[in-house]
PLY file of the C-alpha trace (Angstrom):
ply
format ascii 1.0
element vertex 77
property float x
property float y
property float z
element edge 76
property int vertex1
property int vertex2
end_header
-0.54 13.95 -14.01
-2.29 13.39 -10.90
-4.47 14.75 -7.90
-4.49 12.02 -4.91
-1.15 11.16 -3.19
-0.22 8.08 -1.38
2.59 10.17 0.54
4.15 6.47 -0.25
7.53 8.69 -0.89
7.16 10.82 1.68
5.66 10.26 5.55
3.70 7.16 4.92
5.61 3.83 6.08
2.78 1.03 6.08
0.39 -0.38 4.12
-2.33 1.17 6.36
-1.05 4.53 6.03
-1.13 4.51 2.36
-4.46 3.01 2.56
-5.52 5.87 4.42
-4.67 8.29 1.91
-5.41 6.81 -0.85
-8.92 5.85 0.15
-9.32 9.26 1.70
-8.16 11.55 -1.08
-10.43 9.90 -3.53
-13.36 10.09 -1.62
-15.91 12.75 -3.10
-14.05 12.69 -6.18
-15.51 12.21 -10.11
-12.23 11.82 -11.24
-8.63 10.60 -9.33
-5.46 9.51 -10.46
-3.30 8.01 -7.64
0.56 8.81 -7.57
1.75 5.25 -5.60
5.11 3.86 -6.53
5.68 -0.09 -6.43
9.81 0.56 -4.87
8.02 0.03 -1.14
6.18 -3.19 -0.14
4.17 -1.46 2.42
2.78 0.17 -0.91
2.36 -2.58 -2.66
0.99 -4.59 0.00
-1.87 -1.38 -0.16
-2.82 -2.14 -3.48
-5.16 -5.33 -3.56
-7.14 -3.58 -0.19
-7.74 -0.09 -2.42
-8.95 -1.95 -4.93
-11.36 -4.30 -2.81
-12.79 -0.86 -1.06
-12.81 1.10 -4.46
-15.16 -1.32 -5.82
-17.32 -1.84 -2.73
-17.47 1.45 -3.13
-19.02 1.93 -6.46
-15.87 3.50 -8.66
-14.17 1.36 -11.61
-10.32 1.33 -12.21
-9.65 2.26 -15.57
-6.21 2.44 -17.42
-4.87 5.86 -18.36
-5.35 6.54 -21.86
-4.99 9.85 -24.04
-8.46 10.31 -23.93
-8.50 10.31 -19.74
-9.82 13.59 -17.92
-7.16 15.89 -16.89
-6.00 15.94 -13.42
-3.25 17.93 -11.73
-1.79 17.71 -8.65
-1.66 20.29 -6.26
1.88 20.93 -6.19
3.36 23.80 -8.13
7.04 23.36 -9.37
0 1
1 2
2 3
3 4
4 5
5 6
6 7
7 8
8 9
9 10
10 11
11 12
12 13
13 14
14 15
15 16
16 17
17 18
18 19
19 20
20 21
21 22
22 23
23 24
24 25
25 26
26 27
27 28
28 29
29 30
30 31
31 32
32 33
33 34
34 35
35 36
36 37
37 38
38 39
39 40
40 41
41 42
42 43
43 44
44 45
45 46
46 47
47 48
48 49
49 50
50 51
51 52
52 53
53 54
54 55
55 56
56 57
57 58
58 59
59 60
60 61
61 62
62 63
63 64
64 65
65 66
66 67
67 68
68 69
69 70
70 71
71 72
72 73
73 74
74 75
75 76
């Protein structure tokens, strides 16, 4: 699952945007798994400038594994 949204599928429509809230919705977090989808170039573009700020910023990127900490998003279906 996840708990930090790009919003690349819904109101986001740059790379800045989706910069935005990625960078902000991980912020204060232990734990965050990013929903981004790689269909937009404005969201791919993002990717390399998360990255750069998320390890300025002291957190790792790690692949998702079945030993990763739970995270749900806040939607409810």
């Amino acid at each position: 699952d996840w708990n930090v949204d790009s919003n690349d599928a819904g109101g986001a429509t740059t790379a800045e945007e989706v910069f935005y809230n990625v960078t902000s919705g991980i912020s204060g977090r232990k734990t965050a798994v990013v929903l981004q989808h790689d269909v937009h170039g404005f969201s791919v573009d993002a990717v390399e400038r998360i990255i750069r700020w998320g390890i300025s910023n002291g957190y790792r990127f790690l692949p998702l594994t079945q030993d990763s900490p739970v995270c749900e998003h806040p939607v409810l279906n």
